[in-house]
Steps between C-alpha positions, in 0.01 A plus 500: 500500500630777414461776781594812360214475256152672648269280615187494222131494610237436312138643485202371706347246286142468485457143442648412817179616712290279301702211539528511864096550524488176267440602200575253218882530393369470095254764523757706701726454238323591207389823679854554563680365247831718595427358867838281647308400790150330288798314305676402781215387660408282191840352452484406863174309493602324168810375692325398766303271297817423314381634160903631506429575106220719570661625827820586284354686289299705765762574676714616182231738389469654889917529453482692152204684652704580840849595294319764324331635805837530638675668232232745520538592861863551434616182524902455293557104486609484827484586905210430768130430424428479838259205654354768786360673211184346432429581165867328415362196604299408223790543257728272755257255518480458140875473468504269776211293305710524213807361644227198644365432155834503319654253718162307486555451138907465471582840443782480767667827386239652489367416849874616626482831331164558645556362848793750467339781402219440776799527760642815346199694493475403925631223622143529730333448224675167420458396862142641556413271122681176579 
């Protein structure tokens, strides 16, 4: 991690409040298609079922979704996305669903680079995720 880099935050997302009062993840999701959190959510319940296709390529979409969120709050490639953050943690838990999924279906490098880049955004993150 690199800390000399500022710390990057992102923007309340919406889609979180209807997820934690139940809403359903798909619906959430197409409301909020820019929304790390809904695909998070998704790639997590497709895991848990072990649809690790399906979960892969949840979690890749919340990823994509969650490195262009970042970028746009500032965001250079590199230093802390912190965990205490709370609207961080629905791009963390997508990377750290797409780390799952890739080593799920062989993609060992993959999984490495992700675990890895789940730890240098905050190690608590990593720790908090598993």
């Amino acid at each position: 991690m690199d800390l000399l880099a500022p710390r990057t935050l992102l923007p309340e997302d919406p889609a979180v409040a209807e997820l934690s009062a139940g809403e359903d993840a798909f619906a959430v999701a197409a409301r909020y298609p820019a929304s790390c959190a809904a695909w998070a959510s998704l790639a997590e319940v497709a895991l848990a079922r072990q649809a690790v296709v399906e979960g892969y390529a949840y979690a890749r979409t919340g990823y994509h979704r969650g490195l262009d969120a970042l970028r746009r709050a500032g965001w250079r490639g590199t230093g802390p996305v912190p965990w205490s953050h709370e609207p961080n943690r629905g791009f963390l838990r997508a990377l750290h669903a797409l780390a799952t999924a890739a080593g799920a279906i062989g993609e060992a490098d993959e999984a490495e680079r992700c675990s890895k880049f789940l730890h240098d955004c905050d190690p608590a993150a990593a720790e908090a995720l598993g």
